[in-house]
N, C-alpha and C positions, 0 to 999 in steps of 0.2 A: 212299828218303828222303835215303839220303848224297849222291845226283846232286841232287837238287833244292836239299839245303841250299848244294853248291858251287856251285851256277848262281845260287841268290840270292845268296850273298856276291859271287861276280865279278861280279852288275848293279852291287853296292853297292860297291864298291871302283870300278869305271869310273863310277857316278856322281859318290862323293867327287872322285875326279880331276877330273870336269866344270866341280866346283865349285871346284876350288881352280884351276883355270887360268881361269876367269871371274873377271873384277877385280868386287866389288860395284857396284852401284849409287852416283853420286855424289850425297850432298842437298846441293843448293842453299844456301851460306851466307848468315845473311839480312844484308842491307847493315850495313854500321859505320855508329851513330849518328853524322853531325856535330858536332863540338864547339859550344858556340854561343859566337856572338862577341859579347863583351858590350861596351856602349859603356862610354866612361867614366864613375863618378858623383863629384859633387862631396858632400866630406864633412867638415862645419867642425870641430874641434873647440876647445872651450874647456878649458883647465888655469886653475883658479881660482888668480889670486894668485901667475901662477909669474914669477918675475923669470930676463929674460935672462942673468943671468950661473949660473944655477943650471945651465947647459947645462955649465957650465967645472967641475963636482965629480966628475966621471969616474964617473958613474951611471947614464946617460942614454946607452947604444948605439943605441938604436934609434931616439930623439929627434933625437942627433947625425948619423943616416946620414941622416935623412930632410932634416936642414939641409944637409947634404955634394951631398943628389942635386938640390937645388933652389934658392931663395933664402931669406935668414933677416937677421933683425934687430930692432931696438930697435923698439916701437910706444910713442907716447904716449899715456895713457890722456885723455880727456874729463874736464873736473874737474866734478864732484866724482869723484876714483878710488876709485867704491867698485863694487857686482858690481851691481847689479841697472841704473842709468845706464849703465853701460858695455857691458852683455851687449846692452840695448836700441840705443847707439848700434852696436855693431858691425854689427847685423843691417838697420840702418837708413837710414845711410850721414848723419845728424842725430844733433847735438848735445844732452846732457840739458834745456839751457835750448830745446830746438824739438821735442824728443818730449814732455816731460812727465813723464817719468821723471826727477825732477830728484835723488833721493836716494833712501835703502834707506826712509826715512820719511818721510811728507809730508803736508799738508792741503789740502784745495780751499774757497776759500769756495762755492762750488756746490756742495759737501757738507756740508753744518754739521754737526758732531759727529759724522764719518768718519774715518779714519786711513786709510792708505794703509802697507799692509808686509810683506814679502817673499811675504805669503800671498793679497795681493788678486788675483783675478783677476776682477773687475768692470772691463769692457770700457770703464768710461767713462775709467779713468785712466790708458788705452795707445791711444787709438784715435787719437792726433796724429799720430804716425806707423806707417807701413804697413810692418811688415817683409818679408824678403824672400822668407820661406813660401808668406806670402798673393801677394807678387808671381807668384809662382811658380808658384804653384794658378792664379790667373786665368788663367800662361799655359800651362796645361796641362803643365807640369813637374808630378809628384807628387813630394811633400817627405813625410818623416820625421823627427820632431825628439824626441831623447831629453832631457831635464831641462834644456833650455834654459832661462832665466828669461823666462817671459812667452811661451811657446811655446804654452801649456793653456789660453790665452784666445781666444777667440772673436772674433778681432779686428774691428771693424766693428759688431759688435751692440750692443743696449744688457737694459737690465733692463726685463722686462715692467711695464708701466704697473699691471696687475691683481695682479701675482704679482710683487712684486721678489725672490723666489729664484729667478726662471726669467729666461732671458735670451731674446729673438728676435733673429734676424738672426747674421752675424756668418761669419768663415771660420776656420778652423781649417786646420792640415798633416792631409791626409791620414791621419797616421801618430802620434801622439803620446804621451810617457808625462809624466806631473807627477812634480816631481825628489820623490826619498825615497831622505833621506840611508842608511838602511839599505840598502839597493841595492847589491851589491859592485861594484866595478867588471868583474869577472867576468860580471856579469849585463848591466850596463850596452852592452858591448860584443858578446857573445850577442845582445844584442835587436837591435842595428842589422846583423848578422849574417845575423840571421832575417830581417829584412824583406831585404836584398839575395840572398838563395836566393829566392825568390818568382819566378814567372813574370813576364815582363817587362812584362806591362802592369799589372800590382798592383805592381812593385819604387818604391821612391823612387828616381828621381836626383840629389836633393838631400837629405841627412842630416845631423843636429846630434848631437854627442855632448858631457856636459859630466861634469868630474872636480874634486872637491873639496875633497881629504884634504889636499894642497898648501896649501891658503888657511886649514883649517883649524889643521896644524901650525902654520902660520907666525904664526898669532894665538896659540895656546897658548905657544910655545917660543922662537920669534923668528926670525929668515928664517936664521941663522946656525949653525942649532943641528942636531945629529947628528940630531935626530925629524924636521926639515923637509927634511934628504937623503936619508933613507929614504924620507919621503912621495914625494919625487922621483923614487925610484927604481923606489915602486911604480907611479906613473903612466907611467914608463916600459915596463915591464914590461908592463904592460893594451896602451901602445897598440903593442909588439910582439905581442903576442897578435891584435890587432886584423890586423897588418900579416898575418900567417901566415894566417889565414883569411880573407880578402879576395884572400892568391895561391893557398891551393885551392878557392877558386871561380872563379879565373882572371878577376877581378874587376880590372879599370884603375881607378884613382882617382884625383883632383885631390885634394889635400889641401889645407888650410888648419887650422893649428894657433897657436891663437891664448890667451893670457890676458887679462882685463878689468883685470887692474893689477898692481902688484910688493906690496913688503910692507916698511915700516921698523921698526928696533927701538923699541921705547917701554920706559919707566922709570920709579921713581917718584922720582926728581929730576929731571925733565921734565913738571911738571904745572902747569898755571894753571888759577885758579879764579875765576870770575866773581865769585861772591858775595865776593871779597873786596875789592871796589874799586864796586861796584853793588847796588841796591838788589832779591835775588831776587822778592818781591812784586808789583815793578813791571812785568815780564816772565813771557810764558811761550818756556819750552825746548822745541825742536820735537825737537832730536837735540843731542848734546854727545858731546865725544871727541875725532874727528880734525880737526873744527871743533862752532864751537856755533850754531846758527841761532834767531835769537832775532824772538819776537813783540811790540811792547809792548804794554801791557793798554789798555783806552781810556781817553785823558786824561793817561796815562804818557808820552805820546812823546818830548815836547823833554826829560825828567829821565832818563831811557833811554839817547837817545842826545847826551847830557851827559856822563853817565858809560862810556856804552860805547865811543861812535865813538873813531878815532884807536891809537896804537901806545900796548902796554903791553911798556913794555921791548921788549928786541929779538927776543923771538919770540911776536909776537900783535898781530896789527890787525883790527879790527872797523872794516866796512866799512856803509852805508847799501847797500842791494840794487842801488840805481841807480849806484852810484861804486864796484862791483867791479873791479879794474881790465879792462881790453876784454882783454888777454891770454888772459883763461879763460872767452870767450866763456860768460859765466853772472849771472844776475841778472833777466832780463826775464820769464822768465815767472812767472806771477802765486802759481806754488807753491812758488817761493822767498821765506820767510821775510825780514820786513824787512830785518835786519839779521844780514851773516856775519861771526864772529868766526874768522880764521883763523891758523892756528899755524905755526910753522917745524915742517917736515919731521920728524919724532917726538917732537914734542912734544904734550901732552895740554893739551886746554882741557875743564874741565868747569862745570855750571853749580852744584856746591856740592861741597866735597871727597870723598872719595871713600873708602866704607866697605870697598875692597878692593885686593888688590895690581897697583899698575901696571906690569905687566912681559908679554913674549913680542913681539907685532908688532901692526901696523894700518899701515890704506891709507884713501884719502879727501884725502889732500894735494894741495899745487901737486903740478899735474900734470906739470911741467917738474921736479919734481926727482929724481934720481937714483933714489932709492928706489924710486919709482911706477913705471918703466918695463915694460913687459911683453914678454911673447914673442911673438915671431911668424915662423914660419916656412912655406912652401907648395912643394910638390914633385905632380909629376906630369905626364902626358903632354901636358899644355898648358901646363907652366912650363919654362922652359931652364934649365938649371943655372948659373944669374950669381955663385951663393956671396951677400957680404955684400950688402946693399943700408944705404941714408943711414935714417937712423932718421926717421919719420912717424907722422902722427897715423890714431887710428884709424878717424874718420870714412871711411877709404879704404879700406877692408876690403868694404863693403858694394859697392864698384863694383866689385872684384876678383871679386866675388862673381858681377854679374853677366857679367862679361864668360865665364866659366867655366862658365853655364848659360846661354847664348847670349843672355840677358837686354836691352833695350836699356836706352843708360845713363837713369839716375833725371834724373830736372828736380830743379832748385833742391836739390839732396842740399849738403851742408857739406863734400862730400869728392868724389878723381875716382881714378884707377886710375894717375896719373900716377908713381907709384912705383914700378909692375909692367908697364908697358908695353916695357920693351926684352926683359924676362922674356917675354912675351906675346908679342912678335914684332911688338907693334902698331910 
């Protein structure tokens, strides 16, 4: 048994050896996935009500880097400078008085006893002009648009004949959310996030993102005030967030960062009031505040604008619709109120005094003055880095727009790209 056990151990001992001078088998590593190479997308974004010098309050690093790697400057807003006219013309490359979107509030006589307000989305009182989503859907660009104003309409459609809560027809972004100011900005930017992970034939290459809390401040507190630098600061802050995960999905972007208007202080020694020199009974009030737009009643007209038309002291002239001056390109279309009373630069017109405190900010002014100005800055792989450029109007946003989504340029637009073409390379 002792012989047999040493002859097994010595098989077992020269097999181990066998084994350990035999290198194992090699498995085949399975190939490195390829990184994918992502094209670049264009991603607008709107800061509501942010005025270009907010860039100068040492808040804004990430705002600031992205004007440092590209070009930035003054934009003129469209008059009337208020959000919903301006958000439309930006995307439009047309003027409030040529889209229809002529104020935050409006009437059509081809609606009798309609209002028109920040919440209509009935197709009939945006379909003048075509923004640049739906350009972009026809041309097989897929678009994404988060709380754009007028993004959640179904552009082209109208109201069923049988069913006016239904609409037919009509195009939409691929991609769309309806703004809800509860929405953090945390969420906001998550969302357009998620649609760019998405495999590339569902991804958008054209995305809209818009932020708030800027235009909000600065009506509560006044564009000047420690709560409108914070707001600044946090809109900064989001769109660094934005920037960090847009580079770990090694995502290229064109930016375009853009506001619909600035913000001036307002007061309540800064207020004119209509009813004190006109008869209120004789008129109705469409909107009052940063202007007043006035209807007279029927039979009212010539005692209306008797008392209304011409300068009231040196800050308020009310104009007939037709003898606005041509400067502010506004008056002709038919949902601008007969008659604009309009005020110097933070001053208040209202149409009967006023049961609350006049103080914090508002926009809606000449668009050429100081206060109104907006931001605008764009950086990315199809912009050079030129720094300042000459302050323009924003009608030209929309051509930037499409030159940046290979887009051809729009017919008869109110604006051309003429500002960004050395940037461009054009």
């Amino acid at each position: 048994m002792r012989r047999i056990a040493l002859a097994f151990s010595l098989a077992a001992a020269v097999a181990l050896s066998a084994c350990a001078a035999t290198p194992p088998p090699t498995l085949a590593s399975a190939p490195a996935l390829a990184a994918e190479t992502r094209a670049p997308v264009t991603i607008l974004v709107s800061i509501d009500g942010f005025r270009p010098d907010y860039l100068d309050r040492g808040v804004t690093p990430n705002l600031n880097a992205l004007a440092a790697s590209g070009i930035s400057g003054s934009m003129r807003p469209s008059y009337p400078s208020k959000t919903f006219p301006n958000h439309w013309t930006l995307v439009t490359g047309l003027r409030p008085d040529r889209t229809g979107i002529v104020a935050n509030k409006m009437l059509d006589a081809a609606r009798p006893g309609e209002t028109f307000t920040m919440a209509s989305d009935d197709p009939f009182w945006w379909n003048a002009a075509e923004p640049i989503w739906v350009t972009a859907e026809k041309a097989g660009i897929r678009t994404g648009t988060g709380f754009w104003p007028g993004s959640n309409v179904a552009w082209g459609g109208e109201r069923a004949k049988d069913w006016p809560n239904d609409l037919t027809g009509g195009t939409r972004p691929s991609d769309w959310a309806q703004f809800n100011i509860v929405v953090s900005d945390r969420q906001r930017v998550d969302m357009a996030i998620d649609w760019l992970r998405r495999p590339a034939a569902t991804r958008p290459q054209f995305v809209t993102l818009y932020f708030d809390e800027v235009d909000t401040a600065g009506h509560q507190y006044g564009p000047f005030d420690a709560h409108t630098t914070a707001a600044v600061a946090a809109v900064d802050s989001a769109i660094g967030r934005l920037r960090e995960q847009l580079a770990a999905l090694g995502q290229p972007v064109n930016f375009v960062i853009v506001a619909d208007h600035g913000m001036a202080p307002i007061a309540n020694d800064r207020v004119i009031v209509l009813d004190t020199f006109s008869n209120a009974d004789d008129y109705d009030v469409v909107e009052d505040g940063v202007y007043a737009s006035v209807n007279p009643k029927p039979g009212k007209e010539a005692s209306v604008e008797k008392a209304l038309l011409g300068a009231h002291g040196p800050h308020l002239t009310c104009y007939r619709k037709a003898d606005v001056p041509e400067r502010f390109h506004y008056g002709k279309n038919p949902r601008v109120p007969a008659i604009l009373c309009m005020p110097e630069d933070g001053w208040t017109v209202l149409a009967h005094p006023a049961k609350y405190a006049i103080k914090g900010g508002a926009h809606g002014y000449d668009n050429f003055a100081p206060d109104m100005l907006a931001l605008f800055l764009a950086t990315g792989p199809a912009i050079k880095p030129l720094g300042k450029i000459a302050t323009f109007d924003n009608v030209d946003i929309a051509p930037l727009l499409r030159d940046l989504l290979g887009l051809p340029a729009g017919q008869n637009l109110d604006g051309d790209d003429a500002p960004f073409r050395a940037a461009l390379g054009k």
